[in-house]
N, C-alpha and C positions, 0 to 999 in steps of 0.2 A: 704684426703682419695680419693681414684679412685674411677672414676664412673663405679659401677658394671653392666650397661647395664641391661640384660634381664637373669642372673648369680640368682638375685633372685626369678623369676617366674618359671626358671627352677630346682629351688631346690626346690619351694613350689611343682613343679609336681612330681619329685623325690619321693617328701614324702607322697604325693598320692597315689602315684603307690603302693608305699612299705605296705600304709594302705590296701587298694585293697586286694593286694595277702593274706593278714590277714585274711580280713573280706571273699574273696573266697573260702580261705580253711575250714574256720569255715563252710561254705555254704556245701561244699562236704560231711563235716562229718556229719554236723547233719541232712542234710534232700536229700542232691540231689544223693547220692551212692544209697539210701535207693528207690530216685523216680524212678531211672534208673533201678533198679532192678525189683522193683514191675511191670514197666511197658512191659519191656522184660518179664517177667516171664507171667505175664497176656496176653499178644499176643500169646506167647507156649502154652498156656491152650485153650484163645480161637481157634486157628488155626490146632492146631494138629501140629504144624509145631514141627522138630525131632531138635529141638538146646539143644545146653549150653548154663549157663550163668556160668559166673565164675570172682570171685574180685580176682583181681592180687593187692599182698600190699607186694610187695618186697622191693619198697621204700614207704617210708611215705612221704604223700603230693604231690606223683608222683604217684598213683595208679590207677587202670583202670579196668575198668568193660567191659569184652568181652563178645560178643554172638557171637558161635561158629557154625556155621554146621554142623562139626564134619568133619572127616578122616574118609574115605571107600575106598576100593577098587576100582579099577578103569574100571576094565573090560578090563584093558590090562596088556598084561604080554609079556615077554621077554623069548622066550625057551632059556633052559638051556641043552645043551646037549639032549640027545633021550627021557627021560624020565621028567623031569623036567621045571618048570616055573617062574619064577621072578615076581611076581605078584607086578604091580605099584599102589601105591596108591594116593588117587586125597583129597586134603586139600578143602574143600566146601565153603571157603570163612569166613570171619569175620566182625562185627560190633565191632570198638570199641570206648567208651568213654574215655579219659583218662586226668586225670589232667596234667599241664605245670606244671612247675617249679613257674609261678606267679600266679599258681591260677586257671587260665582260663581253658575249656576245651577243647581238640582236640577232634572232629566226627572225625574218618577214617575208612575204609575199607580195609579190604585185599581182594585179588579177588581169587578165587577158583586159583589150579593148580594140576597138573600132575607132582610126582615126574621122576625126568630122561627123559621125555618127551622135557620139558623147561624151562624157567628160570621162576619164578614166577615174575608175573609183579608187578610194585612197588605200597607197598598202594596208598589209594588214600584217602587227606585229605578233609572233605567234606566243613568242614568247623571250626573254632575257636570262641569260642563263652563265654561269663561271665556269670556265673554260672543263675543268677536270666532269665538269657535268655533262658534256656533250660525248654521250656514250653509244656504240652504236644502235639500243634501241631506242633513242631519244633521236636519230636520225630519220632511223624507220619511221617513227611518230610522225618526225616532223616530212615527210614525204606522203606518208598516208594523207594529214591534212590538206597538206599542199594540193595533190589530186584530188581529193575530196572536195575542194573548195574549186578546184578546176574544173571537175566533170560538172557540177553544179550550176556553172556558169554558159559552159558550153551548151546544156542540155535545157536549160531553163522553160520552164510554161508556166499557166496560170495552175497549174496542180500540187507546183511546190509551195507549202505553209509558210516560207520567208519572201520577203518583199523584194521586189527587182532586184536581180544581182547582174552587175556589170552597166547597167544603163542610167543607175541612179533614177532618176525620176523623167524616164522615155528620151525620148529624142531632142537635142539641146536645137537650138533657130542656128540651122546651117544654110538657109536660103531651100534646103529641100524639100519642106514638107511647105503645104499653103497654108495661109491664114484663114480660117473661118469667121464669116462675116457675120 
């Protein structure tokens, strides 16, 4: 017979993993959608703060628990001709959970944006975590961030030491701004 080398410690990990994503999703259903929600929802109570929450279960075992900001207006508009206005509206940013494919789950973020304005800047993954990991101060964490990365965005000038947040690199050719000659 051939010596299989290290052919069997990598199939005992194999069957590991594959146990893992099992015992992960068993984790999501019966207790951790359930913690993520109560916990989001109780932060909106105590805070006054104006979100959603909302379970997205389009796929199974892929499903995601988002807190949303909500869509408003933006307080910019586009005139349309003499009487009329194009009024933009601004996406307030998103918290979300969501399960992998193995189980585990993705923290991410989306960052506020201005339709037609610019391009939205791409989520941002906070981090990847196993499910028994997501404790409530990894919650907290991951909420501080989330506002942290929020208020940032909202409040932006030329005073803060990091580069353009939310506008990527100024204003994308929406027909609004002229062309310098």
């Amino acid at each position: 017979m051939t010596e299989l080398g290290t052919l069997p410690a990598k199939i005992a990990k194999y069957q590991e993993v594959i146990k893992n994503t099992e015992v992960y999703r068993k984790a999501w259903d019966e207790s951790l959608k359930t913690k993520i929600i109560d916990t989001l929802s109780q932060l909106i109570a105590d805070t006054g703060l104006t979100a959603e929450i909302e379970l997205r279960e389009e796929l199974r075992n892929m499903e995601a628990v988002v807190m949303s900001l909500g869509v408003e207006p933006s307080g910019i508009y586009e005139p349309v001709g003499d009487k009329f206005r194009k009024k933009l509206y601004k996406s307030n940013g998103m918290l979300i959970f969501q399960q992998l494919y193995n189980g585990k789950i993705i923290v991410m973020m989306a960052y506020p944006h201005i339709e037609e304005v610019a391009k939205p800047k791409p989520p941002k993954t906070l981090e990847i975590i196993r499910p028994d990991e997501l404790t409530d101060g990894y919650l907290l964490r991951y909420l501080e961030t989330f506002f942290t990365e929020i208020i940032e965005w909202e409040d932006y000038d030329d005073d803060a030491p990091q580069t353009t947040i939310g506008f990527n690199n100024g204003f994308q050719n929406n027909g609004l701004l002229k062309e310098s000659n």
